[in-house]
C-alpha positions in Angstrom: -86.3 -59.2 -2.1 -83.1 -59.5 0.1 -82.8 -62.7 -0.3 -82.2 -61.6 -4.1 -79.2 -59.8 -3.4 -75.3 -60.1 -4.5 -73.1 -58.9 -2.3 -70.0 -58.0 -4.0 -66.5 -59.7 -3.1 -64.9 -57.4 -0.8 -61.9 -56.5 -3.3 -64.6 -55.1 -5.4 -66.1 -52.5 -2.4 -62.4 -51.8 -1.4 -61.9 -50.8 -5.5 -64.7 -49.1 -6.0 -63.9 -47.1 -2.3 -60.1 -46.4 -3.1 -61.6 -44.7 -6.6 -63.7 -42.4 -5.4 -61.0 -41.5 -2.5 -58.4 -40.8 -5.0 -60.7 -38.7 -7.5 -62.6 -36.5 -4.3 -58.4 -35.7 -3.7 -57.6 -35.1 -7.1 -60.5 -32.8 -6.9 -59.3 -31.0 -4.1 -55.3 -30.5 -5.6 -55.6 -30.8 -9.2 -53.0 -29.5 -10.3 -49.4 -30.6 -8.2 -46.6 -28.8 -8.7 -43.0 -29.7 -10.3 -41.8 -30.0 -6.5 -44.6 -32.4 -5.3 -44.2 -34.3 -8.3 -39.9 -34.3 -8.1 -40.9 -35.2 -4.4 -42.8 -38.4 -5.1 -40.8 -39.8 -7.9 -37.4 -39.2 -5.7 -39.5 -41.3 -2.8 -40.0 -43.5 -5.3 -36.8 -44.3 -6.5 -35.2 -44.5 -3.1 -38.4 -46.9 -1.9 -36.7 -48.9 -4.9 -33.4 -49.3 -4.1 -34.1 -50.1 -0.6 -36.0 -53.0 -1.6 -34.0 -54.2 -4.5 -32.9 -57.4 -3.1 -36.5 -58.4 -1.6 -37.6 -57.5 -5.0 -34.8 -59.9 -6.7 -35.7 -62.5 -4.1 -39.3 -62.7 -4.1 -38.8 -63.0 -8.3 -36.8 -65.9 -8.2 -39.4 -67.3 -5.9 -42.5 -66.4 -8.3 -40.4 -68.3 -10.8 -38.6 -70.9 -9.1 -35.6 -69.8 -10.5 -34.3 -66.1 -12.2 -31.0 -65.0 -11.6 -30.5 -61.8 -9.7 -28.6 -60.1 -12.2 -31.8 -60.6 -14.8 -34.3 -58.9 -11.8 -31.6 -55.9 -11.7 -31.0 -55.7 -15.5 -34.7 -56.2 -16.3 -36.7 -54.9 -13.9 -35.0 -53.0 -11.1 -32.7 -51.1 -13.3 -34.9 -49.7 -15.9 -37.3 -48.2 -13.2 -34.5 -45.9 -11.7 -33.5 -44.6 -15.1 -36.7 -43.9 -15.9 -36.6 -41.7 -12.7 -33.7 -40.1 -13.3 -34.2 -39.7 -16.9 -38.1 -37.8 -16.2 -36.4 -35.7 -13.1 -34.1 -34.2 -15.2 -37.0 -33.2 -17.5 -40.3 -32.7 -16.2 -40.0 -29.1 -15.7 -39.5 -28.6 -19.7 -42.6 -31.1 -20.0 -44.8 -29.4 -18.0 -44.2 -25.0 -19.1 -47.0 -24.3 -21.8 -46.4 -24.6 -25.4 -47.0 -21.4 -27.2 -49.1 -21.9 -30.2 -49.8 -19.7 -33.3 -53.2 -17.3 -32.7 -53.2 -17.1 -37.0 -54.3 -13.6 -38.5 -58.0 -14.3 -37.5 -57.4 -14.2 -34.1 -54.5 -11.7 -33.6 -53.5 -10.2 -31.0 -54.9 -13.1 -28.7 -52.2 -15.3 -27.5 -52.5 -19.1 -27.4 -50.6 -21.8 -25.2 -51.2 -25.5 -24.5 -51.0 -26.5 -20.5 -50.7 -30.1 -19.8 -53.3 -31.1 -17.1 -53.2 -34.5 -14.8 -56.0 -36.9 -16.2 -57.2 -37.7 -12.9 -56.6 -40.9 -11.4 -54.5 -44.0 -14.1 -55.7 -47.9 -13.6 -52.6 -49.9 -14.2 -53.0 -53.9 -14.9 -49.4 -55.4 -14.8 -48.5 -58.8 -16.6 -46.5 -61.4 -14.6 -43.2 -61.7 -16.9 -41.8 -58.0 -15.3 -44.0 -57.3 -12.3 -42.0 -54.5 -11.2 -40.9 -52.7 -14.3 -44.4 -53.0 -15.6 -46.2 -51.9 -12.2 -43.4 -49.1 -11.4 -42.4 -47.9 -14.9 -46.1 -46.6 -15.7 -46.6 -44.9 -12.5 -43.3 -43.0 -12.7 -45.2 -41.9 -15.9 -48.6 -41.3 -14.3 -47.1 -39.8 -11.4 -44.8 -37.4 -13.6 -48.0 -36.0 -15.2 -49.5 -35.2 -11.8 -52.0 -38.0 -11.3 -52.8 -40.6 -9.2 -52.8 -44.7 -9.5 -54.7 -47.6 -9.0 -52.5 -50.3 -9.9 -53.9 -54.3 -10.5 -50.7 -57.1 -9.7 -51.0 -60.0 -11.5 -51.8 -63.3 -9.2 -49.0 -65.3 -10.7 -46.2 -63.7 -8.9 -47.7 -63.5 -5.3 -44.3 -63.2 -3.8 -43.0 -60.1 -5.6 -46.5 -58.5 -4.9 -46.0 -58.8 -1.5 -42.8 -56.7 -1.8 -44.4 -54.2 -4.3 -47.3 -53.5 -1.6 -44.9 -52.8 0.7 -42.8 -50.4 -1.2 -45.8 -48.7 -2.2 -47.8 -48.0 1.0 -44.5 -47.3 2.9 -43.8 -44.5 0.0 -47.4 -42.9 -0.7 -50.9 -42.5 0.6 -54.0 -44.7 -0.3 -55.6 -41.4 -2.1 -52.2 -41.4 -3.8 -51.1 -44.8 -5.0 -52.9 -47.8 -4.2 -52.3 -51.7 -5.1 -55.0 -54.6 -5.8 -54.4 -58.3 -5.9 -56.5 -61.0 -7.1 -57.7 -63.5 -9.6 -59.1 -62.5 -13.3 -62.6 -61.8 -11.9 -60.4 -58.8 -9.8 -59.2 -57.8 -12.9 -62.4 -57.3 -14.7 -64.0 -55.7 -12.4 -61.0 -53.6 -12.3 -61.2 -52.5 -15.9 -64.8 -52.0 -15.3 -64.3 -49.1 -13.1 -64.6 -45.4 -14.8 -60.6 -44.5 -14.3 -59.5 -41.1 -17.0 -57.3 -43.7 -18.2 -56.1 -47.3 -18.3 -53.0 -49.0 -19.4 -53.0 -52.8 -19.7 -50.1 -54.7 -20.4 -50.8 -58.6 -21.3 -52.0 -60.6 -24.3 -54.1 -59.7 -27.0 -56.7 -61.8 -26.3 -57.0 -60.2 -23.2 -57.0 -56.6 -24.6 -60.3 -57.0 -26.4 -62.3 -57.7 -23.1 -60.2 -54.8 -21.3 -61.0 -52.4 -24.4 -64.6 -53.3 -24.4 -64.9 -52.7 -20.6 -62.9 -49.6 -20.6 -65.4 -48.5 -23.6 -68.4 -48.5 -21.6 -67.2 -45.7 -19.4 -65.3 -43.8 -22.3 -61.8 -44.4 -20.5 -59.0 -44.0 -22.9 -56.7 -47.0 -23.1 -53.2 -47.6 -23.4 -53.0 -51.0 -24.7 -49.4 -53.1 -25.0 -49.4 -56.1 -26.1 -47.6 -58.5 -28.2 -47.7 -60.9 -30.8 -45.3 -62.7 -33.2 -41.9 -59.9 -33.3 -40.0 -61.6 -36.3 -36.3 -61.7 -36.5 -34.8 -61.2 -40.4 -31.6 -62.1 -41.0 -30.4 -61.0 -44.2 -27.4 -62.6 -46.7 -24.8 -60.1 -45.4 -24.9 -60.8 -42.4 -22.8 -63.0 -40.7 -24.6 -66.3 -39.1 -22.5 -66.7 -35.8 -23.4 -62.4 -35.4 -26.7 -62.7 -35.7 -26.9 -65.5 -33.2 -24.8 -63.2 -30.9 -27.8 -60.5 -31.1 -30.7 -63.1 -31.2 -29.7 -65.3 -28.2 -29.6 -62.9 -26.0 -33.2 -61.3 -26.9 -34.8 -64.9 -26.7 -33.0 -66.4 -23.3 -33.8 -63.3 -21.3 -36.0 -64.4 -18.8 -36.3 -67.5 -20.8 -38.0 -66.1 -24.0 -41.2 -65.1 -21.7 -41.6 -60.8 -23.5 -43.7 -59.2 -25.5 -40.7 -58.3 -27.9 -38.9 -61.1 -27.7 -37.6 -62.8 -30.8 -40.6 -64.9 -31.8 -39.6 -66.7 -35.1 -36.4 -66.4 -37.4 -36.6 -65.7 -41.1 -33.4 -67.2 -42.5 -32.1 -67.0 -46.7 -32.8 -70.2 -48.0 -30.1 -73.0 -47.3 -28.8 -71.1 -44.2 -31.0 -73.0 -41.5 -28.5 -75.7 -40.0 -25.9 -73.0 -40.2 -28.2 -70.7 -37.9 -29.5 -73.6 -35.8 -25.4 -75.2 -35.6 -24.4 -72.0 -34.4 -27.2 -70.9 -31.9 -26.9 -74.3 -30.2 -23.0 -73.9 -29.9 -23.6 -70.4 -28.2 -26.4 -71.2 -26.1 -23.8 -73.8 -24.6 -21.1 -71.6 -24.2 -23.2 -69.2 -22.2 -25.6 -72.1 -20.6 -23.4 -74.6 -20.3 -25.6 -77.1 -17.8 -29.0 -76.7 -19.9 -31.9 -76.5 -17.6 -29.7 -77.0 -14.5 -28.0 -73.6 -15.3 -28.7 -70.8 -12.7 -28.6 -67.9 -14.9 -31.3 -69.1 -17.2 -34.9 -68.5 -15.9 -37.5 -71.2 -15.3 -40.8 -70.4 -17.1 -43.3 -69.1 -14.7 -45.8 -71.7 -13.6 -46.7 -75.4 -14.3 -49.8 -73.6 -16.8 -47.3 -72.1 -18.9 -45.0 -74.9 -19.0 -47.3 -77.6 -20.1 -48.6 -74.9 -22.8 -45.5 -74.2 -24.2 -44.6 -78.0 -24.4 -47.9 -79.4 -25.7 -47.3 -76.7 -28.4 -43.9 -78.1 -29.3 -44.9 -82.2 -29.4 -48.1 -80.3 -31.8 -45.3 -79.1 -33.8 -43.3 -82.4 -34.1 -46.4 -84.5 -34.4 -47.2 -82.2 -37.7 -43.5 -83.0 -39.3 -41.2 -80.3 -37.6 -37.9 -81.0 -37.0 -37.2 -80.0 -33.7 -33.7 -79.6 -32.0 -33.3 -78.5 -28.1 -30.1 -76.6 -27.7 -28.7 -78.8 -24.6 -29.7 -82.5 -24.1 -30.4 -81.5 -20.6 -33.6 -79.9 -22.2 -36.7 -80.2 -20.1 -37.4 -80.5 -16.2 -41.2 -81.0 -15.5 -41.1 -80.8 -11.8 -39.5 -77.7 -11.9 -41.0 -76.4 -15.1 -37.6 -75.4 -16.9 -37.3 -75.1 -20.4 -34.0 -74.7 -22.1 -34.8 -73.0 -25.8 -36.1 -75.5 -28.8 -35.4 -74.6 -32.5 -38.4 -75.9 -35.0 -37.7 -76.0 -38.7 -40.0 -77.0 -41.7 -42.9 -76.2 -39.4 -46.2 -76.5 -40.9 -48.1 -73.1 -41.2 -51.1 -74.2 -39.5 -49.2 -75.1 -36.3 -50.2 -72.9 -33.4 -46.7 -72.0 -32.5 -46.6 -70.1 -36.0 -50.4 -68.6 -35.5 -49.9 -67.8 -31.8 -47.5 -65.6 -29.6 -45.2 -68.2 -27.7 -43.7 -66.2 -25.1 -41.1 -68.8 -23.9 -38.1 -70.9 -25.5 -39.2 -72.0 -28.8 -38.2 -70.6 -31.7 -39.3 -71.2 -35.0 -36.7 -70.9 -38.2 -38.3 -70.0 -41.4 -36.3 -69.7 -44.6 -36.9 -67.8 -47.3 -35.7 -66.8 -51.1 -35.4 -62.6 -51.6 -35.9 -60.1 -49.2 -38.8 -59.2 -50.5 -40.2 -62.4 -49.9 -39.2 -61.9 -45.8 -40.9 -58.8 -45.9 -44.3 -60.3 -48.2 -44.3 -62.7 -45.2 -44.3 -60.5 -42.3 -46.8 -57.7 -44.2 -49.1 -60.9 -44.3 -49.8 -61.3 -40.5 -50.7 -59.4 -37.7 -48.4 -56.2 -37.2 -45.5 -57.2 -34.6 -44.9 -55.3 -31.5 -41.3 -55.5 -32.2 -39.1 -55.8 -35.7 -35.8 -56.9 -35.8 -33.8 -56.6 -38.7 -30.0 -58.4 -38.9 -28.2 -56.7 -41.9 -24.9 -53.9 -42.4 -26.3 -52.8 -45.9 -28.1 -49.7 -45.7 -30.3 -50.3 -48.6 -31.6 -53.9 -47.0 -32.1 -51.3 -43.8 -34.0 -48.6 -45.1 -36.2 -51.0 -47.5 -37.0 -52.8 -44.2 -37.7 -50.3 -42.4 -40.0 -48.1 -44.7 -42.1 -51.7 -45.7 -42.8 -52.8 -42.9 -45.2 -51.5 -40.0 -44.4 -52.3 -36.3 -44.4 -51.1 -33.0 -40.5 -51.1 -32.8 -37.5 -51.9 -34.7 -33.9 -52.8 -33.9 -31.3 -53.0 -36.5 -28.7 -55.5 -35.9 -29.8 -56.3 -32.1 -33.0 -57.7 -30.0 -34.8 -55.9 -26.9 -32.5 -53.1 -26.5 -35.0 -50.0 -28.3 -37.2 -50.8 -25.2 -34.3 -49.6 -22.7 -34.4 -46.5 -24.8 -35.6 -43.7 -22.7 -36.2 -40.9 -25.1 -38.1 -42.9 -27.4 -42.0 -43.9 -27.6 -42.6 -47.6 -26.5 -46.0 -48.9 -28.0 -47.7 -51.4 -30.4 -50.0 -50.8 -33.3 -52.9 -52.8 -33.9 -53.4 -55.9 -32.6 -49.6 -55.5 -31.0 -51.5 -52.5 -29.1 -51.6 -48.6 -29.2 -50.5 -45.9 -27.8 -47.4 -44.8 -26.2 -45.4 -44.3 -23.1 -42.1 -44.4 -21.6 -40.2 -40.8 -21.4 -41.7 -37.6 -22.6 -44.5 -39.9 -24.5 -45.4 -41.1 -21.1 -45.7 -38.3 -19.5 -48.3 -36.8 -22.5 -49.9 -39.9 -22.9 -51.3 -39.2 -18.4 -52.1 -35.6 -19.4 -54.7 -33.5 -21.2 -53.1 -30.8 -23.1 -55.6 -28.1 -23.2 -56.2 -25.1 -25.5 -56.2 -22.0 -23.6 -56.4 -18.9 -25.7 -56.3 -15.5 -24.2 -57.7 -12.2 -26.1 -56.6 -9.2 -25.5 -58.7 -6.1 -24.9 -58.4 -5.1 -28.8 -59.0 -7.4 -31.0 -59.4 -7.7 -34.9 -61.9 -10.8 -33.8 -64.8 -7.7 -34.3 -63.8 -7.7 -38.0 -65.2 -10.6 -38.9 -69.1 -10.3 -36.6 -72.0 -9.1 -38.3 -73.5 -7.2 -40.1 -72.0 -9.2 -43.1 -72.6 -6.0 -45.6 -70.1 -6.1 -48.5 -67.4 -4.8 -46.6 -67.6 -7.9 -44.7 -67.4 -10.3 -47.7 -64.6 -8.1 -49.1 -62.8 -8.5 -46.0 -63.4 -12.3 -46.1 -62.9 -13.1 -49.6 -60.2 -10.5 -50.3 -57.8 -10.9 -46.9 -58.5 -14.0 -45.1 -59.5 -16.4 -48.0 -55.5 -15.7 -50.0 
């Protein structure tokens, strides 16, 4: 009979261990107050800025190359204004709401309190280890809950940094971080947390859904999918180049709302394509041998991204690298690629790319663009290139997305007063800000009566003063 036995891999004891050490705390303290929670996001945020550069470092070596000034723009920066942004609020985010008892129930006195979940599992993605891994915990933690948090095991380097940051800032039965390969993360999502967020691809969202569903965990779910770009007639080409360029060569192309195909008005494609190439050089002047443009992740990715691209051109798209110092195997850098007349069926119009290529698409009336989008898979991100407030608004009220930026790329998801979230296969729910901090709480009823109440009105016997009552008062 022993010799039937499976021992489980040790990161699966130490999971299931730190779980049932953070929820016997929570237990014991479940409700912290403003001052213990201002307390840990303040040791948070310094724990951050005293390893910013390790942080920047150990990203560029995860990638092989990523400027500095991307790590602080992207990931380091965004963390600390999350802090500062939710310390300036939390106490307004945590007093009750008072709620309308209704005439039924007068005098009594109604409230909602916002109550800590318990203990959050976090899986982070490998294109923003820290902003991803950090930016939910400053959520979790602002509700008054504690973390489990899953690093991905394609950016060993910055992990190594983020465990150090963590367990020099906060207690195992507080925070605590997991490594390891996808059969960590499974078993990760497998484990009965009061809520999960997961941050990765689609695909991978249907197995974490199903395993979260087996417990009943709630599940924050952001994803991705194919954001389109619209550019409409009034709008200036070399402008909406300006805004687009930027959104696809951050951290060379590889985020979920990064512009993932171009929807052009007919005839307008070699001016887009002219134009993009000319400002891709002017900012990236040395192609792939240009330090401020990032190298895509891994060798995997790499070889993905390009065996998508010679699909492409083997099924008759024209495709047309921005520098002729385009590709470097070795190191796996990939300076952006525009595709045109690509056929429909080609995987880089059917799946997410997440990297350099870009397809243009051209199109007749705007209502066309918008027939075209309404067809597939709702976006995580919209992104809309026009000055006419009547292209804006008819944009904006047909279409259905997780986000939308008019006349830029990115940017909504710096926003911290605003909801970040997909819908459908682009994810659901929300956090960042005030939706964050909801989203890691339970907002309870609590109604109190008072010692008189009219509540004895309505209690048998139902005679016909009863009915009178019921009919005549409360049914108006």
């Amino acid at each position: 009979m022993a010799e039937n036995i499976q021992l489980q891999p040790e990161y699966c004891t130490n999971m299931d261990r730190t779980l049932h050490t953070q929820q016997a705390a929570f237990r014991e303290a479940p409700m912290p107050s403003l001052d213990e929670r201002k307390h840990q996001l303040t040791a948070l945020k310094q724990a951050i800025k005293q390893h910013r550069e390790a942080l920047c470092q150990a990203l560029a070596e995860d990638y092989g190359q990523r400027h500095r000034q991307d790590s602080l723009v992207a990931d380091i920066v965004p963390c600390i204004n999350n802090i500062n942004y939710t310390l300036k609020r939390l106490k307004r985010w945590m007093r009750p709401s008072r709620r309308h008892a209704g005439l039924m129930l007068t005098p009594a006195k109604v409230t909602v309190h916002y109550q800590p979940v318990g203990v959050v599992g976090i899986v982070v993605p490998w294109n923003f280890p820290v902003m991803l891994s950090l930016g939910p915990l400053v959520s979790a933690l602002a509700a008054g809950n504690r973390a489990m948090i899953k690093l991905s095991e394609f950016t060993p380097a910055t992990n190594k940094v983020l465990r150090t940051l963590i367990e020099g800032t906060f207690k195992p039965d507080q925070v605590a971080v997991f490594e390891g390969e996808a059969d960590a993360a499974a078993h990760f999502t497998q484990l009965p947390f009061d809520h999960l967020l997961f941050t990765g691809s689609t695909a991978i969202g249907h197995h974490v859904m199903r395993a979260a569903a087996n417990n009943l965990t709630p599940v924050t779910l952001e994803l991705g999918g194919k954001s389109p770009v619209i550019i409409a007639d009034d709008m200036p080409i070399s402008l909406a180049v300006e805004r687009t360029l930027f959104g696809k060569c951050m951290n060379a192309g590889q985020i979920c709302v990064a512009p993932d195909y171009i929807l052009v008005p007919r005839g307008q494609t070699k001016a887009f394509i002219d134009s993009f190439i000319g400002q891709f050089n002017h900012h990236y002047p040395n192609g792939v041998d240009n330090t401020d443009f990032a190298s895509v992740i891994n060798p995997r990715q790499y070889q993905r991204l390009c065996q998508w691209l010679d699909e492409a051109k083997e099924l008759g798209a024209e495709v047309f690298p921005c520098h002729d110092n385009a590709r470097s195997d070795d190191r796996h850098r990939l300076i952006p690629h525009l595709l045109s007349n690509v056929p429909e069926h080609a995987t880089v119009m059917n799946e997410e790319i997440f990297g350099p290529l870009l397809p243009v698409v051209e199109y007749d009336q705007m209502a066309d663009a918008i027939h075209f989008i309404q067809q597939r898979p709702r976006p995580l991100a919209l992104y809309l290139m026009s000055q006419d407030p009547a292209v804006q608004q008819q944009v904006r009220d047909s279409t259905i997305s997780g986000g939308m930026a008019i006349n830029e790329t990115l940017l909504h998801v710096a926003a911290d007063d605003a909801p970040f979230g997909g819908i459908g296969p682009s994810g659901m729910g929300h956090y960042h800000g005030k939706e964050g901090f909801l989203t890691f709480s339970k907002a309870k009823t609590v109604l109190t009566q008072h010692k008189y109440a009219t509540t004895g009105l309505i209690k048998p016997p139902y005679n016909r003063w009863w009915q009178k009552l019921m009919l005549g008062f409360f049914m108006r």
